[in-house]
C-alpha positions in Angstrom: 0.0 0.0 0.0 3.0 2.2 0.5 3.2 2.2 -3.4 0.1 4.0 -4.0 0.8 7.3 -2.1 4.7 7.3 -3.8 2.6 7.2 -7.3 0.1 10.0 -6.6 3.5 11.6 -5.2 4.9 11.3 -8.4 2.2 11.8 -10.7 1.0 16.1 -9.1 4.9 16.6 -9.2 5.5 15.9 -12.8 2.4 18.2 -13.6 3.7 21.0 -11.2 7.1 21.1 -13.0 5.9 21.4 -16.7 6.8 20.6 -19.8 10.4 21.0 -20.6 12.4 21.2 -23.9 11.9 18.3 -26.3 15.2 18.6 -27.9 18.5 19.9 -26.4 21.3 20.5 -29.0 24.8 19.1 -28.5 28.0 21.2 -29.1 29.4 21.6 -31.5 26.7 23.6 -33.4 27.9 24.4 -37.0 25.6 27.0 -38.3 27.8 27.4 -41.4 26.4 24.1 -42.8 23.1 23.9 -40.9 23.8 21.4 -38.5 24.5 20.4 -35.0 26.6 17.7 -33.4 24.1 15.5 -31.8 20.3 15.8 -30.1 19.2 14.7 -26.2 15.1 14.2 -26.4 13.4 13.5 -23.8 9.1 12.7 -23.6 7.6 13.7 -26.4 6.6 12.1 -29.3 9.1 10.6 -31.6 8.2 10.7 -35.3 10.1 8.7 -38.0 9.4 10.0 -41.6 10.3 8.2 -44.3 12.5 9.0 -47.5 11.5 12.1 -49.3 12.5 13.9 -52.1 10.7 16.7 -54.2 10.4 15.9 -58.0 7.3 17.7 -58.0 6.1 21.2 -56.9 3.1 22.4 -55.4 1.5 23.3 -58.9 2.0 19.7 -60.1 5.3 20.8 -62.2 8.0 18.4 -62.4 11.6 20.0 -60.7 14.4 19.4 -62.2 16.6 21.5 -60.9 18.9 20.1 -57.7 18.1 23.5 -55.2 14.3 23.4 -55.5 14.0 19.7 -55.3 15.7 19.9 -51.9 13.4 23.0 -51.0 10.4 21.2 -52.0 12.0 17.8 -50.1 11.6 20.1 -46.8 8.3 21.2 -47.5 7.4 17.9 -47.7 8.3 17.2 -44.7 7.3 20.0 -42.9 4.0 19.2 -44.2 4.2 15.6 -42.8 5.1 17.3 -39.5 2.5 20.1 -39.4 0.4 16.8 -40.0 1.7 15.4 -37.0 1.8 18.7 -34.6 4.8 19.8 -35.1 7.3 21.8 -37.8 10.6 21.6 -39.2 12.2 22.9 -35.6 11.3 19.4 -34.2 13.1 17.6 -36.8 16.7 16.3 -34.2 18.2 14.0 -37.5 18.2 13.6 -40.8 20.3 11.5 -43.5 20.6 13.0 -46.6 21.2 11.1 -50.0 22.2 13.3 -53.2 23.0 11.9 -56.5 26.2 14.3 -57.2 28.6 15.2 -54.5 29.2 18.4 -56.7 25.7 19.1 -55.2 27.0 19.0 -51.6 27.2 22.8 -50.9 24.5 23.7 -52.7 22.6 21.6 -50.2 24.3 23.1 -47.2 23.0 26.5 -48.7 19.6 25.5 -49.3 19.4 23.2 -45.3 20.3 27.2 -43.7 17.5 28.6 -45.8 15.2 26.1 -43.6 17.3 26.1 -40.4 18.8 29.2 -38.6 19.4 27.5 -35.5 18.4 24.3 -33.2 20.6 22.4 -36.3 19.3 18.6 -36.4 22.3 15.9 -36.4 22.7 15.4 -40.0 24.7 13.1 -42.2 25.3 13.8 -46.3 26.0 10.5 -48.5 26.6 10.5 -52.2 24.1 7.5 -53.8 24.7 6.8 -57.3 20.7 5.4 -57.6 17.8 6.0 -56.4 14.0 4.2 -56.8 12.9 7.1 -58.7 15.1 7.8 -61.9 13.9 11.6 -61.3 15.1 12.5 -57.3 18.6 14.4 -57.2 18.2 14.3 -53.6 16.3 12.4 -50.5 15.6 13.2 -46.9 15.3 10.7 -44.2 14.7 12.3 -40.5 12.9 11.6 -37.1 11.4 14.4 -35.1 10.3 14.9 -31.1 7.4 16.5 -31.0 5.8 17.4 -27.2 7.2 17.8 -24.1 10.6 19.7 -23.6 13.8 19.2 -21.9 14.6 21.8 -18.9 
C-alpha cells in the first residue's frame, strides 16, 4: 500500500514542473552548414518520416533542378510534421542522399535557408541510384514532438 501514495506523489509533481524542452542541442553547433553535433530528447513524441524527395512542386510541375528539389523535399516534410503537430524545428536527425557530390554545398545553402538555429544531427552520403530515376536528392529524418527538456 505504501506504493500508491509514492505514485500519486509522483504523478502532481510531474504536472507541477511542466513541460520542458523536447530537444536539447549538442555542441558543437555548426551554423555554417546547418547542423549540429548530436540531439538529447526526452518525452515527447518521436516521429520517424520516411525518405522524401521533391520531384514535383506544389503546382503539379516536375523539378528538375537540384536547389528546388531539396526545397520542396523540406516542404514535404514540414507538411508531414505540421500533420503530425509539429514543424521543421522538431526535426533532431536527418540523412541525406544526393545523387552528385558536386551538389554538396549547394545543399548546405539550401538546409540554412530552412534552419537558422536548433541544427538537427545530419549526415550527407553521395548515392549513385535512387527508386525514382527523377530524385537528385532524398531526406530521411525523425522528429520529437511534445514535451521539452529543462
Amino acid at each position: 500500500m505504501t506504493m500508491k501514495p509514492l505514485f500519486i506523489a509522483a504523478t502532481i509533481a510531474s504536472l507541477l514542473t511542466g513541460p520542458a524542452l523536447a530537444a536539447h542541442s549538442l555542441n558543437p553547433q555548426n551554423a555554417q552548414r546547418s547542423y549540429g553535433a548530436g540531439i538529447v530528447t526526452e518525452g515527447g513524441r518521436t516521429v520517424w518520416l520516411a525518405g522524401m524527395g521533391g520531384t514535383v512542386g506544389p503546382d503539379g510541375k516536375k523539378i528538375t533542378d537540384f536547389a528546388e528539389q531539396t526545397r520542396q523535399a523540406f516542404r514535404n516534410i514540414e507538411k508531414v510534421l505540421k500533420e503530425a503537430g509539429g514543424s521543421l524545428q522538431d526535426l533532431v536527425s536527418m540523412t541525406v542522399m544526393i545523387r552528385n557530390q558536386s551538389d554538396g554545398d549547394t545543399f548546405v545553402k539550401v538546409r540554412g535557408e530552412f534552419f537558422k538555429s536548433k541544427f538537427p544531427a545530419s549526415m550527407l552520403i553521395t548515392a549513385k541510384d535512387f527508386a525514382n530515376s527523377d530524385i537528385l536528392v532524398e531526406i530521411q529524418s525523425e522528429a520529437v514532438i511534445g514535451d521539452r527538456l529543462k
